[in-house]
Structure formats: C-alpha cells, structure tokens
C-alpha positions in Angstrom: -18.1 -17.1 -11.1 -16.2 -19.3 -8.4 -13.0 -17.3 -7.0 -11.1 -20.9 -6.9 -10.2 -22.3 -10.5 -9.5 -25.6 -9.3 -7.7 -27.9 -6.6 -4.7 -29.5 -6.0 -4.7 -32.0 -3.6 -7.4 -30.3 -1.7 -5.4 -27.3 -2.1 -7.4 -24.3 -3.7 -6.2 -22.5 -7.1 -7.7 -19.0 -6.6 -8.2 -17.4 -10.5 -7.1 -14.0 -8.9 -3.1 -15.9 -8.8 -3.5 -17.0 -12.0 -4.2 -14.1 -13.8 -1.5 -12.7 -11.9 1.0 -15.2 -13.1 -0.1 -15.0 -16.8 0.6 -11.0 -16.1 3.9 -11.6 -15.2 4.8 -13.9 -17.8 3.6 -12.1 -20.6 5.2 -9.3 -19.8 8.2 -11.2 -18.9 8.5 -12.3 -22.4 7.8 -8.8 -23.7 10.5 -7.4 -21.6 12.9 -10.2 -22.5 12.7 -8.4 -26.3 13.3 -5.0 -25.4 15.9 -6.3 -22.8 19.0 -7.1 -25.6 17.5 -3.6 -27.4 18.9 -2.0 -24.4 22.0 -4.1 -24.0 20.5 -4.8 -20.7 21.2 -9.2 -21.4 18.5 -11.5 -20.7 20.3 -13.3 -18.0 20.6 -9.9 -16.3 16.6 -9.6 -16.8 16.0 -12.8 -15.8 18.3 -12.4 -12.3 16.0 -9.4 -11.5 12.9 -11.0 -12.0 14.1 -13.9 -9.5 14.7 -11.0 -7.1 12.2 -8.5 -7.8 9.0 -10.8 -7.9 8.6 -12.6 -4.8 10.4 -9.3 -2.8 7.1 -6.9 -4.9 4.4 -9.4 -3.4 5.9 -9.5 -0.1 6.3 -5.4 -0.4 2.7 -5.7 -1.6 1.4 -7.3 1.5 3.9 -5.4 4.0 2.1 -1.9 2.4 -1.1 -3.3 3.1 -0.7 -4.4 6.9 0.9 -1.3 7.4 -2.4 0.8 6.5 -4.5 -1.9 8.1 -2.6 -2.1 11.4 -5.7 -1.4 13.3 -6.8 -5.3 12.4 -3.7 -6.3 11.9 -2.2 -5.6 15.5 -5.1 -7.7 17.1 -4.8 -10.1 14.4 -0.8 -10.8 14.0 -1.0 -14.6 12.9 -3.1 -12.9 9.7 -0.4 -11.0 8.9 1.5 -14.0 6.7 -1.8 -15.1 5.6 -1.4 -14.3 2.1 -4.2 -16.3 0.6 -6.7 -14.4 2.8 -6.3 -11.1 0.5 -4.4 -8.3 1.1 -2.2 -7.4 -1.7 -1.8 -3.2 -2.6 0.0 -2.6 -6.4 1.9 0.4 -4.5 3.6 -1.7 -2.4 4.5 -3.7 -4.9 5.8 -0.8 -7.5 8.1 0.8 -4.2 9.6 -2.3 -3.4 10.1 -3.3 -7.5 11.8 0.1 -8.0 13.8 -0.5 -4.8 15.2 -3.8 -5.9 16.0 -2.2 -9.6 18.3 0.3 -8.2 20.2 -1.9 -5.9 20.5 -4.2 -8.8 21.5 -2.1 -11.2 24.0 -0.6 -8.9 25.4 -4.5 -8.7 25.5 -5.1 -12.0 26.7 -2.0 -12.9 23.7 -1.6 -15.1 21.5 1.6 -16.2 18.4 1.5 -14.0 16.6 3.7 -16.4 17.1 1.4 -19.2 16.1 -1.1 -16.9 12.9 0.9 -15.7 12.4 1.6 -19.5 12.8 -2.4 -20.5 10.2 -3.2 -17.6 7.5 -0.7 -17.6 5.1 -1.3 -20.6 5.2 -5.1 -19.2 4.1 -3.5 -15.7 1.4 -1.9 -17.0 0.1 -4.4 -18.9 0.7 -7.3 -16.2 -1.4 -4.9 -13.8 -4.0 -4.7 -16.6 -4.5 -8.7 -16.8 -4.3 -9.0 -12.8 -7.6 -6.2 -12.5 -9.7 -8.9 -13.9 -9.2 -11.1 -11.0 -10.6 -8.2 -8.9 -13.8 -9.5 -10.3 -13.8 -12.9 -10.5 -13.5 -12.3 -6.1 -15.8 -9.7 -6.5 -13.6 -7.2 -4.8 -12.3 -3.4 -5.8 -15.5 -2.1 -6.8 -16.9 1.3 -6.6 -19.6 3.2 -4.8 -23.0 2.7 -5.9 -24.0 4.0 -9.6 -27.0 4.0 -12.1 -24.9 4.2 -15.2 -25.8 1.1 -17.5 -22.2 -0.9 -17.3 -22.5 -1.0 -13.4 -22.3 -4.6 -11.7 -24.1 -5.9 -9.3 -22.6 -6.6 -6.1 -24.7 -8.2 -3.1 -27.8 -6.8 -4.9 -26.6 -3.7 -5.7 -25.2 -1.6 -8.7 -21.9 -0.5 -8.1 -18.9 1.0 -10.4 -16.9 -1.4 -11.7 -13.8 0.1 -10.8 -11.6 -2.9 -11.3 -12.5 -2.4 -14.8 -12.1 1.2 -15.3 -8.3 0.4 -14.5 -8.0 -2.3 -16.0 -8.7 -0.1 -19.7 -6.5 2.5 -18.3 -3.8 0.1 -17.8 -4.2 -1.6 -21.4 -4.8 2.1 -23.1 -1.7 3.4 -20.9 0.3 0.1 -22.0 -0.1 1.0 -26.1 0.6 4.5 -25.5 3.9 3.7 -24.0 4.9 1.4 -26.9 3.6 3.9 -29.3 6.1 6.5 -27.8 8.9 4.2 -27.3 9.1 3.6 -30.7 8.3 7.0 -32.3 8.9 9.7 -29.6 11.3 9.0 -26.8 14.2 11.2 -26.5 15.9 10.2 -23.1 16.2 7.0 -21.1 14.1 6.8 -18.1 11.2 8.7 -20.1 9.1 5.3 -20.7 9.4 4.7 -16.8 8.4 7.9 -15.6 5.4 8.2 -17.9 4.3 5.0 -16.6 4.4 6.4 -13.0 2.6 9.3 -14.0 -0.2 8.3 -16.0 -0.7 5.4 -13.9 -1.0 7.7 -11.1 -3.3 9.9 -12.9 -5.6 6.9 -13.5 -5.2 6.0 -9.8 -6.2 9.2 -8.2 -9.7 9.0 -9.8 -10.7 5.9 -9.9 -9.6 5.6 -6.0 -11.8 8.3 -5.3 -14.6 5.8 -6.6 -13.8 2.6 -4.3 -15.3 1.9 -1.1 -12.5 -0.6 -0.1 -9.5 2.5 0.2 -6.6 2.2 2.4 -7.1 5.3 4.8 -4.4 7.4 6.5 -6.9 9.2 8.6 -9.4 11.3 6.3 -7.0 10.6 3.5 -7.0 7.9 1.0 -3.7 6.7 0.5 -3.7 5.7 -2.8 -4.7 9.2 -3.6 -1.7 10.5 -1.3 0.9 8.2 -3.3 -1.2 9.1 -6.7 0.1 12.9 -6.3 3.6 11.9 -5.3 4.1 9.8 -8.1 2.8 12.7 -10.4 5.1 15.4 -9.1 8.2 13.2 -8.5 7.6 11.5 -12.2 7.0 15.6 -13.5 10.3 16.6 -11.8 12.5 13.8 -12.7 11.3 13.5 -16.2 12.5 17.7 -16.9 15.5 16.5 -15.1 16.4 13.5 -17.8 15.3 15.5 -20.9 17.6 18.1 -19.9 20.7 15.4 -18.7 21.1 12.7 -21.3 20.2 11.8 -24.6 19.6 8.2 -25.5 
C-alpha cells in the first residue's frame, strides 16, 4: 500500500497523518462528553487541545532527536524535518502531561479530572495511529515464524505495530468499563492508562528492531518501568487522599 494518500498541489498526504488526525478527533469528541461530566467545560477542553496538540508532536520529535543525536548532530537541518519520520508517543505523553498541569494550574482546574476526561481518548487515538505504522511499513518486530507475521523486504517479521495497536483498543474498553462501574478516586483512569500502557510497551519493545537506545538500554523499556512504578505509587497515594 502507498504511504502517501494523495496530493495537494504536488504536496504529499502521507496516510500515517491522517490516521493520526482521525485519532485525535475521535477522541476529541469522546472527551468533549466526559468533559461537562467532570465539570471540566468544553471551552476549557477545547483551549487545552489548541495548546497541548501541536506542543505533544513537537515533544514527540524533540524525544526522538534527543535519543538519535548521533545522526542528528551531523545532520542538524533534519532536525525540523518532520515529514521525514521521527515521531516517539513518549515524547509526546511527557510533554501532553506537562501542558495539563500548567493548564490546570491557570485555569484553576483539577488536572486529574482533566487526565481522567483525556485518557481513554489517548489510548484509543494511539490505537488508530499504530495502523499507520504499517501502511509506511515501519515499527515492526524481529523476525518470526508464527502464522500472523508480515512480510517486510522478504522477510517474516512480528507485527509489532499491531500487537499495540489491540493492546491500545483492549486497554481503551477496559478503562471505560472501570470508569463507569469501578473507579473510586479521580486521577485513577489516568494512572491506569500509564500503567497498562506501559506494561504493553515493555514487551512489545523488546520485540522491535527500530528501539531508541540509551547505550545497551532500550529506552522505551527504561520509560516503560518508570511509568509503572510512578503510576503504582501515585495511584495508592489518590485511593488513600480523595474520594471522587
């Protein structure tokens, strides 16, 4: 399948930014619901978004150059090439959660009621966005023999992109099942979210050949086990604190 939907003049649609853009709107719209639930407003929602979107694809390349430097500092006019790849869903999550706080803090809003409002549409955006992963043929896994392998350049690999991808819609449900039947504190949807995700992560990243590497260390992994720990500690913290 041809990476580039179609062209504007001359200029190329890729189908990995459109899946990302039906991601975000859908769970836009999702959010928007759960949003006056909260008493969080829609304008409010919709002033984050305006901030937190272009600033989480912009954290999302930053993350990446940073673990790439060794190209990247022979090759700084690539740096603001965005279309050339180069996009890691850590960097965006760090930079989303960053702009959250500081605009809750404004708005003197509840950032885990905001985190809450925001995460099952996370998930689920991140879900829709894997699938562009394969239409470029990109974030697959080591070679396999296991029958749902693809083939990539002649040779049967894991489909990793779609291993997270069923995590992220399987982890998306869950978190609407337990909003609605078992949450007992605000900021518990959002720290699930970072844990299971993370959990997910870890394993599948130990399956990709295309890892970010701090040394010996795939950093994915690395942020995978903070994310656990700090989502474990803060969640005991919240179920002892408040009650929604």
């Amino acid at each position: 399948m041809d990476a580039v939907a179609f062209r504007i003049f001359g200029i190329e649609i890729m189908w990995y930014s459109i899946l990302i853009t039906i991601g975000v709107i859908v769970g836009a719209i999702l959010a928007f619901r759960e949003a006056e639930r909260l008493g969080i407003g829609e304008d409010n929602l919709i002033d984050l978004l305006l901030f937190a979107i272009p600033l989480a694809v912009i954290g999302a390349r930053l993350y990446y150059v940073i673990f790439s430097w060794d190209y990247y500092s022979q090759n700084p006019k690539e740096i603001l090439h965005f279309r050339g790849g180069g996009l890691a869903i850590h960097g965006a999550i760090i930079v989303g959660i960053i702009v959250a706080v500081v605009f809750s803090r404004k708005r003197g809003l509840d950032f885990w009621s905001i985190a809450d409002c925001c995460s099952p549409s996370l998930i689920l955006g991140q879900g829709i966005g894997r699938w562009g992963n394969y239409i470029n043929q990109e974030a697959y896994g080591r070679p396999t023999d296991l029958p749902w392998g693809i083939i990539i350049d002649g040779v049967k690999v894991h489909p990793t992109f779609l291993y997270e991808s069923i995590g992220d819609f399987l982890i998306f449900f869950f978190l609407i099942w337990y909003r609605k039947n078992k949450q007992e504190v605000s900021g518990e949807i959002f720290l699930l979210y970072i844990i299971l995700y993370s959990t997910i992560r870890f394993f599948i990243e130990g399956l990709r050949t295309d890892s970010l590497m701090l040394g010996s260390i795939r950093v994915a992994q690395l942020i995978s086990i903070v994310g656990i720990i700090l989502g474990l500690i803060y969640l005991k913290i919240r179920r002892k604190e408040k009650k929604i």
